[in-house]
N, C-alpha and C positions, 0 to 999 in steps of 0.2 A: 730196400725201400721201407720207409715205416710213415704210415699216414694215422691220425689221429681224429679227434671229435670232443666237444663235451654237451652233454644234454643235461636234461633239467627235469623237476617236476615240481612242484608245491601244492598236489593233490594228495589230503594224506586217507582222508576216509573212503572214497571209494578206490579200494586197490582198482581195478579194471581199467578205470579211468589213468591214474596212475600209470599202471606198466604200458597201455599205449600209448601214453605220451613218450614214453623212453625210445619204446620201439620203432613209432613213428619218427622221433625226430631223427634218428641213428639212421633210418631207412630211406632218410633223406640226403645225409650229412655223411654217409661211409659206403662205399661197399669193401664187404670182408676179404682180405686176405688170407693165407693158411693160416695164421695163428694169431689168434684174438687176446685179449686180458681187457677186464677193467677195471678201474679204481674207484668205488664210490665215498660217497663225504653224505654226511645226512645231519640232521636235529634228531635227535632222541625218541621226540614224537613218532616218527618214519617207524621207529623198532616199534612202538607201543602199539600201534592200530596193524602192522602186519604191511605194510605198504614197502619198507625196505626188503624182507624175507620175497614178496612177491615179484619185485622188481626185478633182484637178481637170479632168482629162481625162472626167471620168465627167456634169461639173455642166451644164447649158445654158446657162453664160454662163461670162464671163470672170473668171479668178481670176489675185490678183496677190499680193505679198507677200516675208516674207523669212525665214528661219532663227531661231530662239530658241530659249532654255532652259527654265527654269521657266515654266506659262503657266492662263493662269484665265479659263474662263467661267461661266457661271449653273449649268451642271453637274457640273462640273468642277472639277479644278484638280490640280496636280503638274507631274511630267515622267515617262518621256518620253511627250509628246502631238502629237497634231495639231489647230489648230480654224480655223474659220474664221467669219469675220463675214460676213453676207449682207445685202445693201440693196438694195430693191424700190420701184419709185415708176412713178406714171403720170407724174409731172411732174418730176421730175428725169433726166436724159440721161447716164448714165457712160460714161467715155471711158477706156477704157485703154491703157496702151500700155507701149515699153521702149526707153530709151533706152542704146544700145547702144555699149561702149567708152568711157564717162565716164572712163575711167583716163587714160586720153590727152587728151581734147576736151572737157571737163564741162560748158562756154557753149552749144557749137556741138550735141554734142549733143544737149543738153537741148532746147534750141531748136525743131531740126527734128523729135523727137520729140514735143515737144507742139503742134507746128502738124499733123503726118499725124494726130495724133489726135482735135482739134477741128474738121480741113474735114468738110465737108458738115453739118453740125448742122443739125437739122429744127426747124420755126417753133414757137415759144413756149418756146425754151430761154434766151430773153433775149440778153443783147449777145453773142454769137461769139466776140467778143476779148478777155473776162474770165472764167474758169471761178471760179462762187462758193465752190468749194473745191479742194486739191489735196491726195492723200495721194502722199507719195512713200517709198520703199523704199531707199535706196543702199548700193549694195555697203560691208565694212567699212573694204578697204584704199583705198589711190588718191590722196586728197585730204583735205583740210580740212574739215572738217563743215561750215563757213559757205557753203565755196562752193558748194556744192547750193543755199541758199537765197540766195546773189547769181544763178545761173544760173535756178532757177527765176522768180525775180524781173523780169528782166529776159526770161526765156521770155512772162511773163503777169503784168505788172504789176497789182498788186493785189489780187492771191491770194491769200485766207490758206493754209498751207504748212504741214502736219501730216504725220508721218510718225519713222520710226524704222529706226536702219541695224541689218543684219544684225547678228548675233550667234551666237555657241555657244559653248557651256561648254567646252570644253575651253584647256586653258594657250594653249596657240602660237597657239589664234581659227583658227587655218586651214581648218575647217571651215564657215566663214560665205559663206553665199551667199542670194539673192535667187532669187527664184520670180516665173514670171509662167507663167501658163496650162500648169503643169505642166513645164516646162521649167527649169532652174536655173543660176544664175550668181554668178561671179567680178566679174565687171568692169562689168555692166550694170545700169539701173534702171528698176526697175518703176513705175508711176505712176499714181494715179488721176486725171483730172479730170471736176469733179461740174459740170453748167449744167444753170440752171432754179432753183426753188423748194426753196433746202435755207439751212438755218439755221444753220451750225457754231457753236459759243460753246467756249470755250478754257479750260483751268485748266493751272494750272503751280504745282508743289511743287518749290521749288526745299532748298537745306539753310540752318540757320539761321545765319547769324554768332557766332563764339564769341570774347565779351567776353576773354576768357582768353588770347588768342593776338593776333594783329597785327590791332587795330582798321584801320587805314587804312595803304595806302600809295596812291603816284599813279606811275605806267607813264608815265617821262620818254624812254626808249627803246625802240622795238619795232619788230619786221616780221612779219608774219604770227604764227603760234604761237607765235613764240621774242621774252620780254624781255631785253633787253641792259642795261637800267639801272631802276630804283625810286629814287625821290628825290633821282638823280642821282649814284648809286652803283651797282655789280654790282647783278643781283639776286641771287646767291651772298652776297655782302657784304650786301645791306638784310637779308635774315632772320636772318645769322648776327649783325649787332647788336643784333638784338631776341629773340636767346636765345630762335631759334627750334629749332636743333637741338642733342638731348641726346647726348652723349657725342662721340665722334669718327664724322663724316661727312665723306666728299671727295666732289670736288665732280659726279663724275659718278654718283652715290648715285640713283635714285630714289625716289619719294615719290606714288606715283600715288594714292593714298588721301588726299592733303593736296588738297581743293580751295579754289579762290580764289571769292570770292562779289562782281562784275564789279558795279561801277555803268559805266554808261556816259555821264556826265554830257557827255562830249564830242562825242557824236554828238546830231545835230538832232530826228531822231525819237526818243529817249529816253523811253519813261514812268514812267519810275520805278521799275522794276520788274528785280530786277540778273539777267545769266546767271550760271550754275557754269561753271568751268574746272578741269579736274584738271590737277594740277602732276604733270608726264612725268618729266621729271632733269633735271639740271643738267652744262654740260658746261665745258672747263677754262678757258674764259675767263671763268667764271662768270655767264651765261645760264644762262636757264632754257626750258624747251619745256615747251608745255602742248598741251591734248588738242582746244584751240579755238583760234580767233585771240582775241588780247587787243593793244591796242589801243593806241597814244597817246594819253595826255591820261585813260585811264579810270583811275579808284582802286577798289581791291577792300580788303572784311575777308577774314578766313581763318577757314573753318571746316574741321569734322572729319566724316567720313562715320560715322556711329552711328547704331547702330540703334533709340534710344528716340525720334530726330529723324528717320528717318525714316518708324518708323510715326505719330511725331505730324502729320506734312505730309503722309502718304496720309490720313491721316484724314481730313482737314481738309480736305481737298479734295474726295475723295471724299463728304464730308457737304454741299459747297457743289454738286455736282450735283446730289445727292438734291431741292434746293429749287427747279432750275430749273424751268420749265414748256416744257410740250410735248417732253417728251425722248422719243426714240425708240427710241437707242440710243447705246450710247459706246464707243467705242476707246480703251484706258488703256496705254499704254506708261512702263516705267522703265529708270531707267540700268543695266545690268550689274555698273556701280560698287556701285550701293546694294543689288544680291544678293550680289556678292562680302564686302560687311560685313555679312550676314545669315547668310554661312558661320562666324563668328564664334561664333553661337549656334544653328549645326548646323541650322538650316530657312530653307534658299532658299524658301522659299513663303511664309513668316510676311506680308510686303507685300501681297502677292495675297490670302490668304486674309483682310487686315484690312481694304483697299479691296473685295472679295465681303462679308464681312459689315457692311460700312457702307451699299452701294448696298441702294436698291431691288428686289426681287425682281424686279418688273415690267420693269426696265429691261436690254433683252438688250445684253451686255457682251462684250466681249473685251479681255484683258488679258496682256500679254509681257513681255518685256525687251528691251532696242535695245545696240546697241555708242554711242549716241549719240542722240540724239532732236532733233525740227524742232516749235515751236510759234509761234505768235503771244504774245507776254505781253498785246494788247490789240489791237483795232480800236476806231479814235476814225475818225468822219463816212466810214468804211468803208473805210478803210484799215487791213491789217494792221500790226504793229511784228512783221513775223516774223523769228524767232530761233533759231539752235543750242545745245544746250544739254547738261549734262555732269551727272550725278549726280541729274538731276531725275525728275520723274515728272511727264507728261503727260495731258492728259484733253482727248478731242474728242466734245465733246456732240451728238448729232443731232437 
């Protein structure tokens, strides 16, 4: 059994006031089972007045988590807030932990941080060596989105790997940091692993292909983030022959609002099912850098970050939970991308508030922004296909 909650607060100066609301509302909305976790989401502000550090310092279990902006649960919804998700079970084991200086070491970290976190597990949490879930947290700066989900991958093979990197509204991001048990960081990651009797199921809105712009190209050259050639030309050179940029642009221009929509036909576990890329800039040898790895051998369409596309894919997603069964609770996390083309039409919340009025009442929610986001696109014969992802919107069914 696992039952859940999301509570709230938007009290930032007087802590006391603050952690009673958490407490109260939870004292209303849960009673605990043997094994508690939470997950909180806050503004920035929360860390600067001490209101975060007291909040979780104040809970009977461990709270993990990261930085955000705009943020929505069953109560709620705006900025600046703080919430947190709570999951309770006699038959599920949560495991938390922080994997400490990923900026440096991201494998090795990651590694020995989820094996201190899984020794000693008590009998009837099932295999030791596979946790049935993982939510992870990672700091914004450092690394490559993918590597988190090659490092956790290879921490605990066959994990599905849910989770969302820091974030904050502000231009420069320098205010993004990670949360673990009231404590907050730069460079380290917080992490959950779930063993025993828990269900995850996956949804991903990713953006739509737009007929209008570059149907297909195929990635002849690349290393990490950065392509060096499309069909065998620049990538500077492939888009500027398909009159893709209007008026005079050079080549170190960015375009972070242009994302790529990734089949990955070249990779073995593929389902079909493409990631987003945001296109970073372009530098003078005309490469390009994006916000993920893209890959050799993968072909991407171009789409456009709007905002009609993407309340039509929280919708829609959000309405394919509504129909699961046995849902407990859900984690909704979206790209920071698809807020910042929602300042467009003056309400960062418009996404939140369309995914809250599509769910279920019944179903306790928490919902954020990510500088980046980690989902599965599918588990086939119980293996995840898990993925990093740019401009999407995530959903982890409980």
């Amino acid at each position: 059994m696992l039952k859940c909650a999301s509570v709230f607060t938007r009290e930032l100066d007087d802590i006391e006031v603050a952690v009673d609301e958490i407490k109260s509302q939870l004292q209303q909305k849960l009673t605990h089972l043997e094994h508690s976790i939470g997950i909180i989401q806050c503004h920035t502000e929360f860390i600067a007045t001490g209101a975060a550090k007291a909040v979780c310092e104040s809970l009977p279990f461990q709270v993990l988590g990261a930085t955000s902006s705009t943020q929505a649960v069953n109560d709620a919804i705006g900025e600046p807030i703080l919430t947190i998700f709570v999951m309770t079970s006699d038959t599920i084991q949560f495991r938390a932990g922080l994997a400490k200086g990923v900026d440096k070491d991201v494998c090795g970290s990651i590694k020995l941080a989820f094996e201190e976190a899984s020794s000693g597990l008590l009998p009837g949490s099932g295999d030791p060596t596979v946790a049935g879930l993982a939510i992870i947290f990672p700091p914004f700066f450092g690394n490559p989105g993918d590597s988190y989900v090659d490092a956790c991958e290879k921490a605990s093979p066959g994990t599905p790997i849910f989770g969302g990197f820091a974030v904050d509204d502000s231009l420069d991001l320098l205010g993004c940091e990670t949360i673990f048990n009231g404590q907050n960081y730069k460079d380290s990651m917080p992490f959950l692993l779930c063993f025993g009797d828990i269900r995850p199921r996956f949804m991903v809105a990713g953006l739509t292909p737009r007929d209008d712009l570059i149907t297909k190209g195929l990635v002849t050259k690349a290393c990490g983030t950065t392509i060096h050639e499309i069909d065998g030309m620049s990538a500077f050179d492939f888009f500027y022959s398909h009159n893709f940029f209007k008026g005079n642009i050079s080549k170190e221009s960015r375009l972070l609002l242009t994302p790529l929509v990734v089949d990955l036909i070249h990779r073995d576990d593929y389902d079909g099912i493409p990631v987003v890329r945001g296109h970073y800039s372009f530098s003078a040898d005309g490469s390009a850098t994006y916000t993920g790895v893209v890959e050799e051998g993968a072909t991407f369409s171009l789409s456009l970050c709007e905002v009609d596309d993407i309340l039509k894919t929280a919708t829609k997603e959000a309405g394919l939970l509504n129909g699961l069964d046995d849902v407990n609770g859900a984690l909704v996390f979206s790209c920071s991308g698809r807020r910042i083309a929602l300042m467009g039409v003056n309400n960062t919340a418009l996404e939140l508030q369309t995914v809250k009025d599509v769910l279920r009442p019944d179903i306790p929610f928490m919902m954020g922004y990510a500088g980046g986001e980690i989902c599965p696109t599918s588990v086939k014969d119980g293996m995840p296909t898990n993925r990093f992802h740019n401009f999407t919107l995530i959903i982890l069914a409980l």
